[in-house]
TIDO-705689 format. One line per 2 residues: number of its first residue (from 1); for each residue y negated, x, z negated of C-alpha. Coordinates in nm, 2 decimals, always signed. Example, Ala and Ser with C-alpha at 12.3 -4.5 7.8 and 13.67 -1.06 7.14 Angstrom:
// residues 2
1) +0.45/+1.23/-0.78  +0.11/+1.37/-0.71
//
This chain:
// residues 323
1) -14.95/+6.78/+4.32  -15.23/+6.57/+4.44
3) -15.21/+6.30/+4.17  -15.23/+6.56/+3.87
5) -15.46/+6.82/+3.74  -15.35/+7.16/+3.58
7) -15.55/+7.38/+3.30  -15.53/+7.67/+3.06
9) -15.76/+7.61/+2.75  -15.91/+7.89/+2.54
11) -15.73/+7.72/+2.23  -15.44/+7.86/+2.39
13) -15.24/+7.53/+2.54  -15.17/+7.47/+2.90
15) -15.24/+7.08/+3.00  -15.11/+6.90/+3.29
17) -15.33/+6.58/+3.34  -15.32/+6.22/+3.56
19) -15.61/+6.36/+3.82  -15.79/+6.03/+3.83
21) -15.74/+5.90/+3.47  -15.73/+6.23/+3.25
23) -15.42/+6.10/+3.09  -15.22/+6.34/+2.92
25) -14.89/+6.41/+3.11  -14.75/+6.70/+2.91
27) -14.92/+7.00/+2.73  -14.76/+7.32/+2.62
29) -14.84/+7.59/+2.34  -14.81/+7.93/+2.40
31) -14.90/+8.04/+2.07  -14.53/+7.94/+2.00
33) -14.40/+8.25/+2.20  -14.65/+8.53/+2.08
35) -15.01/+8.61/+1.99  -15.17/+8.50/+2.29
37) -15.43/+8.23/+2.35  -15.57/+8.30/+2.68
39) -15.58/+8.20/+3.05  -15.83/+8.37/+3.24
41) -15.64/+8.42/+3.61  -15.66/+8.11/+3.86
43) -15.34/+7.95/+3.90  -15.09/+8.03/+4.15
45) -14.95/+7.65/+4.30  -14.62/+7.70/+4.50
47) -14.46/+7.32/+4.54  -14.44/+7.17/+4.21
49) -14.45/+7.50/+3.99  -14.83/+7.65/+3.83
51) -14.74/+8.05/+3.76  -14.99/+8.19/+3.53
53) -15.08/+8.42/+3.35  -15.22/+8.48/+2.93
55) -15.33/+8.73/+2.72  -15.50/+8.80/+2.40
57) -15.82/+9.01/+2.53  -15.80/+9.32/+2.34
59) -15.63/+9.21/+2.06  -15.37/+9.54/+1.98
61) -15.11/+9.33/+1.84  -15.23/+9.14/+2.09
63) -14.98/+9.01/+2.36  -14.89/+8.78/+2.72
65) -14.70/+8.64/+2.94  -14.64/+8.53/+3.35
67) -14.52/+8.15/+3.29  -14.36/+7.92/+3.57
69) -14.45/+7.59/+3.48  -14.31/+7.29/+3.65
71) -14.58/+7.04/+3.61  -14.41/+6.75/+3.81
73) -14.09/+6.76/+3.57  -14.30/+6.92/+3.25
75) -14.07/+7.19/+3.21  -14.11/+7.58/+3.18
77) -13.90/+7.74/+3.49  -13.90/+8.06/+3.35
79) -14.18/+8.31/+3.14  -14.18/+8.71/+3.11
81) -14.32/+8.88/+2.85  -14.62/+9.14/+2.91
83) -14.88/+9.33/+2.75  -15.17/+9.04/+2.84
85) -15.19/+8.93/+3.16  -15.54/+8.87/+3.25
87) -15.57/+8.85/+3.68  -15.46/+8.55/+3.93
89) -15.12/+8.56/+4.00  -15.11/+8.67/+4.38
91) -14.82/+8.54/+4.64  -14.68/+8.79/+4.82
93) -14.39/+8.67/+5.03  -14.16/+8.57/+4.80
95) -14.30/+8.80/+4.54  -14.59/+8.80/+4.29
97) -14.88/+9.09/+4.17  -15.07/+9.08/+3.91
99) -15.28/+9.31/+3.66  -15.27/+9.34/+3.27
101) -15.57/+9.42/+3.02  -15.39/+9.78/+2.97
103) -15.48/+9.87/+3.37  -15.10/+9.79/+3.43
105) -14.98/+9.61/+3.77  -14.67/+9.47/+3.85
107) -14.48/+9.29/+4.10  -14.21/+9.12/+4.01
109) -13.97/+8.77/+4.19  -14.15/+8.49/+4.25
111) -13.80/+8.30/+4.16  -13.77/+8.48/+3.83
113) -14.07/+8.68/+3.72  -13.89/+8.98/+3.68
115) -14.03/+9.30/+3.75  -13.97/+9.47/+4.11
117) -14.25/+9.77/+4.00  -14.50/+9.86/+3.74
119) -14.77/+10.11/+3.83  -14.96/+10.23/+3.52
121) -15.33/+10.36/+3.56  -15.33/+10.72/+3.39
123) -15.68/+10.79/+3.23  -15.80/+11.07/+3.01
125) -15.92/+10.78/+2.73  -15.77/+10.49/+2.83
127) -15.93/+10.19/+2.69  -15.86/+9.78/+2.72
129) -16.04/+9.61/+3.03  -16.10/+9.29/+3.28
131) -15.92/+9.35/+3.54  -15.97/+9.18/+3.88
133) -15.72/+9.03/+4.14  -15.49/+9.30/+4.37
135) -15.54/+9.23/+4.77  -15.25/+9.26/+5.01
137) -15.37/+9.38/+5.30  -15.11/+9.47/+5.57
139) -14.83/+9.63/+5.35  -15.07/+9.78/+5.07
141) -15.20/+9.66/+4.77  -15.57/+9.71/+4.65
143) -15.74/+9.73/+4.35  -15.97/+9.85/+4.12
145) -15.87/+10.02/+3.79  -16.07/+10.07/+3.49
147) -16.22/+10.36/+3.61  -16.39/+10.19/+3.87
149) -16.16/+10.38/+4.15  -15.97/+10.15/+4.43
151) -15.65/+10.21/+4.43  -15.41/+10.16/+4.73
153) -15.04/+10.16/+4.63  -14.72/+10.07/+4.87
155) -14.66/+9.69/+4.85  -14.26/+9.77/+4.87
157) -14.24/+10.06/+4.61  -14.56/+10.05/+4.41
159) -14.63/+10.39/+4.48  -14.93/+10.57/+4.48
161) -15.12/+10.61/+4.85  -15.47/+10.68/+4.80
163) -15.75/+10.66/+4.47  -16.07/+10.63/+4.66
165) -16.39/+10.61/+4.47  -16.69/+10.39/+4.62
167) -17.00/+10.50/+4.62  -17.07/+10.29/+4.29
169) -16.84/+10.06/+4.06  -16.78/+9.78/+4.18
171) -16.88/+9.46/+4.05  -16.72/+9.22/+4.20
173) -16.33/+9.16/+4.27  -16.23/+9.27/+4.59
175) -16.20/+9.02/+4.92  -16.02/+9.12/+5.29
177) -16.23/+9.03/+5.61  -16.10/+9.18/+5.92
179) -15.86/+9.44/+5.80  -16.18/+9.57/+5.56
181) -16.20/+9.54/+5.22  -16.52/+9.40/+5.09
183) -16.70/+9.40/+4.74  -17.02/+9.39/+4.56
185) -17.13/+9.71/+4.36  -17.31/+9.80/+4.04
187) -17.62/+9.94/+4.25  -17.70/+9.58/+4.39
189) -17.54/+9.64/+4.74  -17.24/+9.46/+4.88
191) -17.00/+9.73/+5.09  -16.68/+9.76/+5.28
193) -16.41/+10.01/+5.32  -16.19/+10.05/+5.59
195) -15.90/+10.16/+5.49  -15.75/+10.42/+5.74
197) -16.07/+10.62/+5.71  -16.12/+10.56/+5.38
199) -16.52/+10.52/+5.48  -16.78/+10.30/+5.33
201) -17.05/+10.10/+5.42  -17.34/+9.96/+5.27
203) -17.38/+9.60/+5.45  -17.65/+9.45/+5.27
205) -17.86/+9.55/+4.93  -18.00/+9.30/+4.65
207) -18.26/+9.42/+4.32  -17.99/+9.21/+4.14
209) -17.61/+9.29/+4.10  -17.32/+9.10/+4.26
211) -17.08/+8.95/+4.00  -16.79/+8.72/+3.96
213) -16.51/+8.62/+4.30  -16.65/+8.66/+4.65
215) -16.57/+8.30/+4.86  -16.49/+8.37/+5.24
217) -16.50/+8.15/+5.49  -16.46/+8.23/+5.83
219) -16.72/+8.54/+5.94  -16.95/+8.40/+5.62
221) -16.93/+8.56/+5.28  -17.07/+8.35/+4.94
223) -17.16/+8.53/+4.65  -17.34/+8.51/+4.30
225) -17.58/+8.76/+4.23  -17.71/+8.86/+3.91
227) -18.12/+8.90/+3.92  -18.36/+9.04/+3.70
229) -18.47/+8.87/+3.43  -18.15/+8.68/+3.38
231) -18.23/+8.48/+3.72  -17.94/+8.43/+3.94
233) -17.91/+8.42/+4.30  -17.68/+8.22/+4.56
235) -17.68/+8.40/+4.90  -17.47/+8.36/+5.25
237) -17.39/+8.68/+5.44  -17.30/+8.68/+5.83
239) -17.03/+8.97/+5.80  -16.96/+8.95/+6.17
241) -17.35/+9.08/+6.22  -17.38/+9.24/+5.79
243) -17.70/+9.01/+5.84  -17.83/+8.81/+5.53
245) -17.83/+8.44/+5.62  -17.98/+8.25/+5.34
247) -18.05/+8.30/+4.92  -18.11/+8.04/+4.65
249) -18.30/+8.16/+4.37  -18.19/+8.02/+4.02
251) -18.38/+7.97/+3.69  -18.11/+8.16/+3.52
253) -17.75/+8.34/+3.62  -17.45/+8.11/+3.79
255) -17.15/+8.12/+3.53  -16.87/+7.97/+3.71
257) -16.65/+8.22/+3.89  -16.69/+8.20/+4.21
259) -16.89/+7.95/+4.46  -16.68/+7.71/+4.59
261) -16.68/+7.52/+4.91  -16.66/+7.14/+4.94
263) -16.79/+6.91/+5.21  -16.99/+7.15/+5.36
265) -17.13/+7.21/+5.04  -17.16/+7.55/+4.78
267) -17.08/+7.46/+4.43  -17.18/+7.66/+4.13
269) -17.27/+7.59/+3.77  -17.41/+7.77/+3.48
271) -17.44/+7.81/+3.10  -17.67/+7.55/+3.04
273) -17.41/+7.27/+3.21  -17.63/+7.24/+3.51
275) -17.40/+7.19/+3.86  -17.57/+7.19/+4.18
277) -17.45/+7.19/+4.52  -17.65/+7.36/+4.83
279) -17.61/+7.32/+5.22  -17.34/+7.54/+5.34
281) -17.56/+7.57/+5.62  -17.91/+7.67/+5.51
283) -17.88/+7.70/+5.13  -18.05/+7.39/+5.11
285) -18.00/+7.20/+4.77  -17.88/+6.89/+4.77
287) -17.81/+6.73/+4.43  -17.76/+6.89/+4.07
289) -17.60/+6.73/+3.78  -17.59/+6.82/+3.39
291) -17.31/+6.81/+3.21  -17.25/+6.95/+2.82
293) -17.12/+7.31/+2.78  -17.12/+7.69/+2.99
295) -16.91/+7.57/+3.33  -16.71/+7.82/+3.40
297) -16.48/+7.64/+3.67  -16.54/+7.36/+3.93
299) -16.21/+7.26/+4.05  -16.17/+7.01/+4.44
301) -16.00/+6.77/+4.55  -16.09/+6.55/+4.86
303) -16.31/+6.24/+4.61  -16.37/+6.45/+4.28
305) -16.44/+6.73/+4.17  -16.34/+6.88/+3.79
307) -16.61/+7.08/+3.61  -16.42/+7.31/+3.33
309) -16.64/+7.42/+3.05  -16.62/+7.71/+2.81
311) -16.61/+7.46/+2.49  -16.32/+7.32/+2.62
313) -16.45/+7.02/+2.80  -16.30/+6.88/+3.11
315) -16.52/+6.63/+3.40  -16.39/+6.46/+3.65
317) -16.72/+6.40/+3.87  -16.80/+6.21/+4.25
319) -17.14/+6.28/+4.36  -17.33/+6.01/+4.49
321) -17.23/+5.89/+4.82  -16.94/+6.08/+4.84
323) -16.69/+5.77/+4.77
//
């Protein structure tokens, strides 16, 4: 789909838009199958069809959907009911996981949407959450329930395998590098587990906490980190050594979920519109741009880049010398 652009609004409509005019192509309203108004997982693209997920945060009357959109022919393919769907949509072969506000995970046909399993997270005082993304690693599925516990279940069955607890909560979704599973943690350190000793280690420690997606590419980790004095911090982690490469100090905390990779570049923006882009290598920066609004997405494509902000504003934006 490299001549459109695809986004869930907060006002509860799903937009498909000409990627270099901003033209409207087709919009649809999910308020008209529920009380929903929310997309907060990244889109999962297969071909032509967007699957997503919405919700209605806590709401208890409160509701959501997975939808298949087809954005080329502006159609829904199909769309299954759920309690509030608030994770990515993960492939899995040719099926798809995903987590609800109610700690509920399913997997269900990519084809279809419906279910294949539902596991339910059983707490003494169960409550409403965020949940993060699953990982498929091998043929188990990891991911952290509202009780900060990891939990491995089998990928075919959705059973049960193992609840491990980390050393702290984690604060950060989970990420795979090298048949580990890696996150940040509530007590400022980033950690991995390996999974068939179900043993942790403490890679690297910050006086901030780690926050939002973790960005991988190749043995180097990206992350956001969350400082004192509402300062953020940008930092670049060998994980084939667990040796810090580089950090870039920030007036105040990155609010865009993840830092994203363009050009050799790290993108991230924050609540006071600011977007700024450092060397991949060094941390180096090399431009920032203001734009109105909290950026809470910065969308790629090879000659512009689309900066998503919490009012409900949309930029499509080339950085100098990059046409």
């Amino acid at each position: 789909m490299s001549d459109l652009v695809v986004i869930g609004s907060c006002a509860g409509k799903f937009y498909v838009l000409d990627r270099q005019t901003g033209a409207l192509h087709w919009s649809y309203d999910i308020q008209q199958d529920g009380k929903q108004i929310s997309f907060h997982g990244d889109p999962l693209v297969v071909d032509t069809t967007v699957i997503i997920g919405t919700d209605h945060s806590c709401a208890p009357d409160g509701i959501g959907h997975v939808y298949a959109f087809d954005a080329k022919n502006s159609t829904v393919r199909w769309k299954r009911k759920f309690k509030g769907i608030y994770t990515p949509v993960v492939l899995s072969g040719k099926e798809i996981i995903f987590g609800s506000v109610a700690d509920e995970w399913y997997k269900a046909e990519l084809a279809t949407g419906v279910p294949v399993w539902r596991y339910q997270v059983k707490m003494d005082s169960p409550s409403c959450g965020s949940p993060r993304a699953v990982v498929v690693l091998e043929d188990k599925v990891y991911f952290v329930g509202q009780d900060s516990a990891i939990y491995v279940l089998e990928s075919a069955s959705g059973k049960l395998s193992k609840r491990i607890v980390p050393p702290s909560p984690p604060s950060t979704a989970l990420t795979t590098y090298r048949q580990q599973i890696v996150f940040g943690a509530e007590d400022g350190r980033l950690y991995s587990l390996d999974p068939a000793t179900t043993k942790f280690k403490a890679i690297l420690r910050w006086e901030g906490k780690p926050t939002g997606k973790l960005q991988l590419d190749g043995d180097t980790l990206y992350l956001f980190i969350d400082g004192p004095d509402k300062q953020g911090q940008l930092a670049s982690v060998d994980l084939a050594t667990n040796t810090l490469r580089w950090t870039q100090a920030a007036e105040r905390q990155w609010a865009s979920d993840k830092p994203q990779l363009w050009r050799g570049q790290v993108l991230a923006g924050n609540c006071g519109g600011k977007v700024s882009a450092f060397a991949a290598k060094d941390g180096l920066e090399l431009w920032s741009t203001q734009f109105q609004g909290c950026v809470r997405s910065i969308g790629l494509s090879n000659d512009l880049l689309y900066i998503g902000a919490q009012e409900g504003m949309l930029y499509a934006f080339a950085p100098a010398g990059t046409q």
